[in-house]
PAGU-672601 format. One record per residue: x, y, z of N, C-alpha, C in turn; residue in three letters. Coordinates in nm, 2 decimals, decimal comma. Layout:
# PAGU-672601
X/Y/Z/X/Y/Z/X/Y/Z/Ala
...
//
This chain:
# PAGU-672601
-4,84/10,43/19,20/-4,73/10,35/19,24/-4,76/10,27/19,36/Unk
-4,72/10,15/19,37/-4,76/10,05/19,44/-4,63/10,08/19,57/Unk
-4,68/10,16/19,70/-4,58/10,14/19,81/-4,62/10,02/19,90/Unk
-4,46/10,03/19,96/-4,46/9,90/20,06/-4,52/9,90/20,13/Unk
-4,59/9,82/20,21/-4,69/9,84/20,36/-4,56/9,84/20,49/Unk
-4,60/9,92/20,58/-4,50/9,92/20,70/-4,55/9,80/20,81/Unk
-4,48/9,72/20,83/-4,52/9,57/20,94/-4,49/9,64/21,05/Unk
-4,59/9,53/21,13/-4,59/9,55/21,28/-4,45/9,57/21,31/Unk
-4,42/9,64/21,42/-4,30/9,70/21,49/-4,22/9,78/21,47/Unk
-4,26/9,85/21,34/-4,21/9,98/21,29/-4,21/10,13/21,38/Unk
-4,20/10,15/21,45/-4,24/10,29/21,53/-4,29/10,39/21,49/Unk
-4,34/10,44/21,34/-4,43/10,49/21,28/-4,55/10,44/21,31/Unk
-4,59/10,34/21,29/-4,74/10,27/21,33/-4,76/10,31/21,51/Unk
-4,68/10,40/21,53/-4,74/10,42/21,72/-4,73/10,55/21,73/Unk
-4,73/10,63/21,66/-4,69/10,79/21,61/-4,82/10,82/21,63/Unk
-4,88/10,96/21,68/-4,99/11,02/21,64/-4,93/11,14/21,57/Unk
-5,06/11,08/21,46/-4,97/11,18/21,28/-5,02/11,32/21,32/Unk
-4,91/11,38/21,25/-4,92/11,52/21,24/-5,03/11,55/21,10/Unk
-5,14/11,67/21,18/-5,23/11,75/21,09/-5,10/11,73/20,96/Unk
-5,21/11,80/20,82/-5,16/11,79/20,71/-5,22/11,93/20,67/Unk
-5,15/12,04/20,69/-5,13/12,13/20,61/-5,19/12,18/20,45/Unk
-5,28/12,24/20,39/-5,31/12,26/20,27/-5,21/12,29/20,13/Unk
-5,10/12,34/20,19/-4,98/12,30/20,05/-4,87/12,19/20,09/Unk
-4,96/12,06/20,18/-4,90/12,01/20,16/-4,82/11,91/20,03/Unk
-4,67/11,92/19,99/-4,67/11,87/19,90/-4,70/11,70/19,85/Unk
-4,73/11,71/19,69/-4,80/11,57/19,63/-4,87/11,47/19,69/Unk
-5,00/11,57/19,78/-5,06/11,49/19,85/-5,19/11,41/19,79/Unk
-5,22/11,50/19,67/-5,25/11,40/19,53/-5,22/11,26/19,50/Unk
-5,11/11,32/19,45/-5,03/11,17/19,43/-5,03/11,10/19,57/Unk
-5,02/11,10/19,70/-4,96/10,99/19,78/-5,13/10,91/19,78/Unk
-5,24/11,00/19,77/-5,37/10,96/19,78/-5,38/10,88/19,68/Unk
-5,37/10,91/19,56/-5,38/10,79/19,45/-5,29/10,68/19,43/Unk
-5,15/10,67/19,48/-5,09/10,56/19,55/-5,12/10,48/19,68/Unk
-5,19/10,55/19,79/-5,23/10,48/19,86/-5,35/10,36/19,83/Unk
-5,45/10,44/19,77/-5,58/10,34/19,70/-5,48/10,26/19,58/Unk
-5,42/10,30/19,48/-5,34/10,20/19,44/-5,29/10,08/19,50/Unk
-5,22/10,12/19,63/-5,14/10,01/19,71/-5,25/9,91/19,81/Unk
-5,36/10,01/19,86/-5,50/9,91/19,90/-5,55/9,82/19,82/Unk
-5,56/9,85/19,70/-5,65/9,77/19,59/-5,49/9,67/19,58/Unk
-5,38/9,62/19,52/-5,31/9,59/19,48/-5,28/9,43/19,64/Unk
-5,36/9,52/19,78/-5,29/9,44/19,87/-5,42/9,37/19,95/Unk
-5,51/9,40/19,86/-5,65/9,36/19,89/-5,75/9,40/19,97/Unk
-5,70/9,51/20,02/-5,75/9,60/20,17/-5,89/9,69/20,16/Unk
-5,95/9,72/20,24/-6,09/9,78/20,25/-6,02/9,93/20,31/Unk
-5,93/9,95/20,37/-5,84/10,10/20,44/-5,72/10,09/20,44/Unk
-5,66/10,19/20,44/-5,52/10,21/20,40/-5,51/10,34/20,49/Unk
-5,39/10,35/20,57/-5,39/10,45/20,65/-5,20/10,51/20,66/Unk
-5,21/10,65/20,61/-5,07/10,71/20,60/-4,97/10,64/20,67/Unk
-4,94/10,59/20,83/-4,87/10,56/20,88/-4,82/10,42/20,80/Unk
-4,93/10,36/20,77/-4,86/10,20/20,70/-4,80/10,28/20,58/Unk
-4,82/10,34/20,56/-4,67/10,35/20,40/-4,52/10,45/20,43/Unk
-4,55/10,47/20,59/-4,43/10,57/20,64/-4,45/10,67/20,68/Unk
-4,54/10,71/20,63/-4,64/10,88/20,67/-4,72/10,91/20,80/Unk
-4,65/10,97/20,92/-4,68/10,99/20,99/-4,80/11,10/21,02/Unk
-4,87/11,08/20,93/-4,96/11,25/20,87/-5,14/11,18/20,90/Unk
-5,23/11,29/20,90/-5,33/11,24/20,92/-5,43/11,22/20,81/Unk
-5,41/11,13/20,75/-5,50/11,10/20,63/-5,50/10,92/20,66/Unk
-5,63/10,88/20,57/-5,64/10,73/20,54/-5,75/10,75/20,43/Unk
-5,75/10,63/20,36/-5,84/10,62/20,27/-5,90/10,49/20,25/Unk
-6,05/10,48/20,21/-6,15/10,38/20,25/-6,19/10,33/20,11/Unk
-6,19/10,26/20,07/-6,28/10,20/20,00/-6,35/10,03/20,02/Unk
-6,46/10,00/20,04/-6,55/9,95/20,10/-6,60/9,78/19,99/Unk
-6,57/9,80/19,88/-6,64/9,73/19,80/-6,61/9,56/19,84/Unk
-6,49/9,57/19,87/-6,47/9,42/19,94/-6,55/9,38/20,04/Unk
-6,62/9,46/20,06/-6,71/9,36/20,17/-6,89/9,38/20,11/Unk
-6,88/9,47/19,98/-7,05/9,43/19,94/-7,10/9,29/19,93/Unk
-7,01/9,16/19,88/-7,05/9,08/19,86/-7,11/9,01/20,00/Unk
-7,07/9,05/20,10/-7,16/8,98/20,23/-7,29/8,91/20,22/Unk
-7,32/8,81/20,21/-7,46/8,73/20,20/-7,55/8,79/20,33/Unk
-7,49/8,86/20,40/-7,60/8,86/20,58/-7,60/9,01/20,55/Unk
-7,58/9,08/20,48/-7,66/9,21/20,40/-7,75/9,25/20,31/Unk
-7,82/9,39/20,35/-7,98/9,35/20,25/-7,91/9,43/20,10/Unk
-7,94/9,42/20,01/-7,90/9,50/19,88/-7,90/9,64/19,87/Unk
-7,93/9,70/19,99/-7,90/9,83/20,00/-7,82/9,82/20,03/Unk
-7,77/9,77/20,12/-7,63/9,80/20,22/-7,47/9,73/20,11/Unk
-7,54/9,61/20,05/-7,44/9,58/19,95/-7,42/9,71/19,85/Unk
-7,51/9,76/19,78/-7,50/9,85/19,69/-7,43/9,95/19,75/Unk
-7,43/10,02/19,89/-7,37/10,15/19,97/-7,22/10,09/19,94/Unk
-7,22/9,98/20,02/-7,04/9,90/19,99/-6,99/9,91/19,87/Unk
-7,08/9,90/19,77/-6,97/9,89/19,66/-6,94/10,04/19,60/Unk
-7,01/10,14/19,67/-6,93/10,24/19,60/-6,88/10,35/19,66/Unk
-6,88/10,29/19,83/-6,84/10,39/19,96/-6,69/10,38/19,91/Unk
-6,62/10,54/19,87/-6,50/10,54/19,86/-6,47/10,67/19,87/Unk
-6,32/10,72/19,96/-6,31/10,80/20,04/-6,22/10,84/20,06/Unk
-6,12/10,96/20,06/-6,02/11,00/20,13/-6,05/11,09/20,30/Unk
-5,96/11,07/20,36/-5,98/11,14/20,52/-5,91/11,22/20,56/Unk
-5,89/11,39/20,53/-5,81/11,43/20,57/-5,79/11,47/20,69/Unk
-5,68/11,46/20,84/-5,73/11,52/20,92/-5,78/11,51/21,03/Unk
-5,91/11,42/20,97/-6,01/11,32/21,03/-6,02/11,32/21,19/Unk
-6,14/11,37/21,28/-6,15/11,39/21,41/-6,24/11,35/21,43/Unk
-6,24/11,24/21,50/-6,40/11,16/21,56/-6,45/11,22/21,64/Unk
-6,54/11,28/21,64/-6,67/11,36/21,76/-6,74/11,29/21,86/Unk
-6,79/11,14/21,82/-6,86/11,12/21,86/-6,92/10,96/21,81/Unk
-6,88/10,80/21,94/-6,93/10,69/21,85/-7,06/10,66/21,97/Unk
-7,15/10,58/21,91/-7,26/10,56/21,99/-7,33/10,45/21,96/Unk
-7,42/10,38/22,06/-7,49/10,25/22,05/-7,38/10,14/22,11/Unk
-7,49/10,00/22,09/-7,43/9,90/22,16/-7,25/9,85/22,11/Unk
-7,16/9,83/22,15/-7,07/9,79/22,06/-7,03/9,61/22,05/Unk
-7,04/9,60/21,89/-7,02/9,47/21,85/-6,93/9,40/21,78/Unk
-6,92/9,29/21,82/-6,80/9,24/21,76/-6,77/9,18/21,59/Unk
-6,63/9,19/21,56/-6,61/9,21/21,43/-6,53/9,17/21,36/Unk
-6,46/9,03/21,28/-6,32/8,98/21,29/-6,27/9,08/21,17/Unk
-6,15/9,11/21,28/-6,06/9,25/21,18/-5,91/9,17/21,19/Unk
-5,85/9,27/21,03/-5,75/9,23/20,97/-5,65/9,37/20,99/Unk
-5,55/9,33/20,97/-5,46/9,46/20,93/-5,39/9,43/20,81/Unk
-5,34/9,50/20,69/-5,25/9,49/20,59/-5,09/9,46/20,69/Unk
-5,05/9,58/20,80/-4,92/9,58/20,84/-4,93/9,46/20,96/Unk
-5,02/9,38/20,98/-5,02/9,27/21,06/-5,05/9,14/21,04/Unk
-5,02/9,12/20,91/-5,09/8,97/20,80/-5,08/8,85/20,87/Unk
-5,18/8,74/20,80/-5,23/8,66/20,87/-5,26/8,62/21,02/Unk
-5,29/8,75/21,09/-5,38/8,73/21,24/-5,54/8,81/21,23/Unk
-5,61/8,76/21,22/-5,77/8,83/21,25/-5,81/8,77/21,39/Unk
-5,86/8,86/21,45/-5,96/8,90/21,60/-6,08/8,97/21,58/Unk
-6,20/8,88/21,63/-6,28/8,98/21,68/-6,25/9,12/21,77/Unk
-6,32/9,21/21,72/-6,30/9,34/21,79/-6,44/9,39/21,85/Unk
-6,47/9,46/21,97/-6,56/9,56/21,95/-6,56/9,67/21,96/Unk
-6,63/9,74/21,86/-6,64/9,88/21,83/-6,79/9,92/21,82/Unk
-6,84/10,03/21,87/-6,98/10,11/21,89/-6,99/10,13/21,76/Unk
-7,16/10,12/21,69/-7,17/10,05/21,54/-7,19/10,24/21,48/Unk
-7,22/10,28/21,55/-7,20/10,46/21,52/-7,11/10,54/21,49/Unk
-7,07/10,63/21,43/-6,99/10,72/21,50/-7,01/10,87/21,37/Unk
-6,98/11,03/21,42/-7,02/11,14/21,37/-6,82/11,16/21,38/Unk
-6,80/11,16/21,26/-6,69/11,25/21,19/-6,67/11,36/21,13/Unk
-6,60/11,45/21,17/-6,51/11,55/21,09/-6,36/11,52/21,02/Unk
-6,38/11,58/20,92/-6,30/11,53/20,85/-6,27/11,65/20,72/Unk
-6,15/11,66/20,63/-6,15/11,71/20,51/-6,12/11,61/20,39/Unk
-6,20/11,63/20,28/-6,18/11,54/20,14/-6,04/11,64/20,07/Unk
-6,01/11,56/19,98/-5,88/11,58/19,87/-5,85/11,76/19,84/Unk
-6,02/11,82/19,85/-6,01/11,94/19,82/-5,98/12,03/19,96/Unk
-5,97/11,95/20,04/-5,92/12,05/20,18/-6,10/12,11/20,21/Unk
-6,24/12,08/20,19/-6,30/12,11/20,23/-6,38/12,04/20,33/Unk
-6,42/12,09/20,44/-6,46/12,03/20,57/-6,60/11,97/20,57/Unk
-6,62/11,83/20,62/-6,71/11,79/20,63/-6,75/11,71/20,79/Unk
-6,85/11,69/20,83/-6,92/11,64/20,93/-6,99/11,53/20,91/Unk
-7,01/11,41/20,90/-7,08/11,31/20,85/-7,13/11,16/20,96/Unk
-7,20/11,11/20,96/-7,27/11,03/21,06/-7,24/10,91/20,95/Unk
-7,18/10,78/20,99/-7,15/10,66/20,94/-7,17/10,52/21,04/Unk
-7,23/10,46/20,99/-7,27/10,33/21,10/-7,26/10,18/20,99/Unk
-7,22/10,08/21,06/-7,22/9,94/21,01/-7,09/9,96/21,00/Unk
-7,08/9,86/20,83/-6,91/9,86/20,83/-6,81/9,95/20,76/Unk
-6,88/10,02/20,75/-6,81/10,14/20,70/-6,78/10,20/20,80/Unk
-6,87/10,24/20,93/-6,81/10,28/21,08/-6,67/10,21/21,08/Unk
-6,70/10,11/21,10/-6,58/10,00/21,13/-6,45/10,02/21,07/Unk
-6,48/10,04/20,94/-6,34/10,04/20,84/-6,30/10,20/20,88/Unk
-6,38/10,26/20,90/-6,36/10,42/20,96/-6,24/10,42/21,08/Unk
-6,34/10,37/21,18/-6,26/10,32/21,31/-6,15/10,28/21,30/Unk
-6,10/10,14/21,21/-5,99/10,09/21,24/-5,84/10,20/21,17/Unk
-5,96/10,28/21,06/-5,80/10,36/20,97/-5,82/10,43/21,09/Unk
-5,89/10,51/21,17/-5,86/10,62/21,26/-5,77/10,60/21,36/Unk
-5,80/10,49/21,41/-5,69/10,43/21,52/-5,53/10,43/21,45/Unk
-5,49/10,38/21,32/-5,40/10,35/21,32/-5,32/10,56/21,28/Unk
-5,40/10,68/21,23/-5,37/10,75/21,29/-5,35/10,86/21,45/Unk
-5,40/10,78/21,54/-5,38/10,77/21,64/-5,28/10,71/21,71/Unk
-5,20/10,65/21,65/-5,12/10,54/21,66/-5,18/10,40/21,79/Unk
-5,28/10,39/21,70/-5,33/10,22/21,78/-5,36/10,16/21,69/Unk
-5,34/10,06/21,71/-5,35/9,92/21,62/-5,46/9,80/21,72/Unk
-5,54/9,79/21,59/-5,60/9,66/21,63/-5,62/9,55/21,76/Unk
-5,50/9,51/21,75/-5,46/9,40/21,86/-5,44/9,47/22,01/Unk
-5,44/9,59/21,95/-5,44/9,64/22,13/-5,59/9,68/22,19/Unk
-5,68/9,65/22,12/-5,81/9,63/22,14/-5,83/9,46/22,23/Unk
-5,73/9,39/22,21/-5,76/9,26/22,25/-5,74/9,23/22,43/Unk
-5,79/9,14/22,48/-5,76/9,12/22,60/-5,60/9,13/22,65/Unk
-5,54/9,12/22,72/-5,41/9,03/22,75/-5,40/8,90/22,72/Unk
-5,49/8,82/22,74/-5,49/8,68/22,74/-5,43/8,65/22,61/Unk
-5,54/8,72/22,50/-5,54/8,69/22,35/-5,43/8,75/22,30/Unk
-5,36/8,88/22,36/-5,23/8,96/22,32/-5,12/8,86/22,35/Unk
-5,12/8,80/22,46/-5,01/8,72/22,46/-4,99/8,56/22,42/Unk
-5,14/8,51/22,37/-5,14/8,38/22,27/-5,08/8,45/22,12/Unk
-5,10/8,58/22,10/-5,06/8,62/21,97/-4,91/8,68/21,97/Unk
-4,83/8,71/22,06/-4,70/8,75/22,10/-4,58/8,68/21,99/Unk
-4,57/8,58/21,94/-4,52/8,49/21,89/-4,51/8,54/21,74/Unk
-4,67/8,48/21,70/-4,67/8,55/21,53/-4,66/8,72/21,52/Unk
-4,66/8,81/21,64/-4,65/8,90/21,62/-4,48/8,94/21,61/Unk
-4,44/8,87/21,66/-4,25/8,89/21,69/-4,19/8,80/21,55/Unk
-4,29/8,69/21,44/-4,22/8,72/21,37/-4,28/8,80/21,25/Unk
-4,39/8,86/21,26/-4,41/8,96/21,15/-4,29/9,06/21,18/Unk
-4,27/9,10/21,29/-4,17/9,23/21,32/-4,02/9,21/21,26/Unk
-4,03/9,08/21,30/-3,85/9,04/21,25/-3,87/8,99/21,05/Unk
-3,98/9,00/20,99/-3,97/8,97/20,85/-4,02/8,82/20,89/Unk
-4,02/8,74/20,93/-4,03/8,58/20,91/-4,17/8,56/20,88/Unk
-4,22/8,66/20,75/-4,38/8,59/20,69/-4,33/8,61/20,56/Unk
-4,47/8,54/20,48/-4,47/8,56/20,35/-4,61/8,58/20,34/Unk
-4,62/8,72/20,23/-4,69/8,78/20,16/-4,75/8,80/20,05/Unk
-4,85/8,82/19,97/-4,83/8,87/19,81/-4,81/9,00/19,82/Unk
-4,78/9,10/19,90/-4,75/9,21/19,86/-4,65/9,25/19,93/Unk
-4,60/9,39/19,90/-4,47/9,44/19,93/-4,46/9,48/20,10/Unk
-4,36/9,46/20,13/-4,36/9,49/20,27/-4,25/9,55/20,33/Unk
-4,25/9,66/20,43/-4,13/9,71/20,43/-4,11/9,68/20,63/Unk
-4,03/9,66/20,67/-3,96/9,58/20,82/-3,86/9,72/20,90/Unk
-3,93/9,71/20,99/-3,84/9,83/21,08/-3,68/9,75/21,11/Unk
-3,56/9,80/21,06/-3,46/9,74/21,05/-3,41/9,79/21,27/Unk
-3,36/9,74/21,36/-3,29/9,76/21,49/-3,15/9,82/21,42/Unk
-3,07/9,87/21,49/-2,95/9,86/21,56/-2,85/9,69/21,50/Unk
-2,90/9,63/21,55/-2,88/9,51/21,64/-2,93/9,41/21,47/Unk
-3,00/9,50/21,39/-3,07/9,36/21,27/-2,89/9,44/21,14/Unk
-2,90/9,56/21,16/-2,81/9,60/21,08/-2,70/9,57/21,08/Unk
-2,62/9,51/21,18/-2,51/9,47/21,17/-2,46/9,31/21,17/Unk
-2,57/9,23/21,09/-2,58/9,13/21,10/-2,52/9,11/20,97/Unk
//
C-alpha cells in the first residue's frame, strides 16, 4: 500500500523514535509498504517517521543511484542491489574526511543542498527477522544510511546547513509546511489549531 509521505513541519519528523519491540504488530507489512511508498515516490530511503511512525526503523534501497557515470562498475553493481531494512539502527561509529553531497528529502520536495557527512560509518542494527548485525558501510550507501538515521533521530537534512543557507531557504520551507507545493506523490500536512478552523 502506497502511504502518504509526512511534509516538513509535522512534529513527528523531530521525534526520536521509540525502539521497536519484537511483537511488534504488522511490522512486515509497514516494511513492505514503506519500500512500496519509496519506489512509487522515487526515493533511495524511506524512514518510519515520514509515514507517521515515530519508531526506529528506515529502509534503503540504493539502485537509483547505480547509474552514476563517476562510478567504477563495482560500485554501480553494489548500488543496484544494496537493499535493506533497519531495525533499531545505532551508529557506533563514522570516520574519515567528511564530503560533500547534494541531498534530497521525500518530506521536503524540491530543495537539494550539499551536505557533509564522514564517508564511513560502523552500524548496529536488526533486519526484518529481529536479528542483530554490525556492519561497516562507506560511499553512498553511508550516506543514504546517514540521512535515514538522522531522520530517526529526529534531524532533518537542512539542519545540517549553515544559518545563512537555512534562512535563504525559510520561505520554500514555510510553504511546503502550509501545503502550497505540488507533487507526484501523496503527501500528508501537519494540520495547526489555527489551519482547522478555516
Amino acid at each position: 500500500m502506497i502511504l502518504p509521505i509526512v511534509a516538513y513541519g509535522d512534529p513527528v519528523l523531530r521525534k526520536v523514535c521509540d525502539t521497536i519491540p519484537e511483537d511488534y504488530p504488522a511490522l512486515d507489512k509497514l516494511i513492505e509498504d514503506m519500500f512500496q511508498t519509496m519506489y512509487h515516490s522515487n526515493g533511495v530511503g524511506l524512514a518510519a517517521p515520514q509515514v507517521g511512525q515515530a519508531i526506529r526503523l528506515f529502509v534503503v534501497d540504493t539502485v537509483g543511484f547505480s547509474e552514476n557515470e563517476d562510478l567504477t562498475p563495482e560500485e554501480q553493481a553494489y548500488l543496484k542491489t544494496f537493499k535493506k531494512a533497519f531495525i533499531n539502527a545505532k551508529i557506533l561509529q563514522e570516520e574519515g574526511e567528511p564530503w560533500a553531497f547534494n541531498e534530497g528529502c521525500l518530506s521536503i520536495p524540491g530543495i537539494t543542498e550539499d551536505v557533509r557527512r564522514k564517508p564511513t560509518l560502523v552500524i548496529e542494527y536488526q533486519d526484518e527477522y529481529f536479528v542483530k548485525h554490525t556492519e561497516t558501510f562507506s560511499g553512498l550507501v553511508a550516506r543514504v544510511i546517514q540521512h535515514e538515521y538522522d531522520h530517526i533521530e529526529g534531524i532533518l537534512f537542512t539542519d545540517h546547513l549553515s544559518s545563512f543557507k537555512k534562512q535563504l531557504l525559510k520561505n520554500k520551507l514555510n510553504n511546503i509546511s502550509n501545503g502550497k507545493i505540488k507533487v507526484g506523490y501523496k503527501m500528508r500536512f501537519f494540520e495547526t489549531n489555527k489551519k482547522r478552523t478555516r
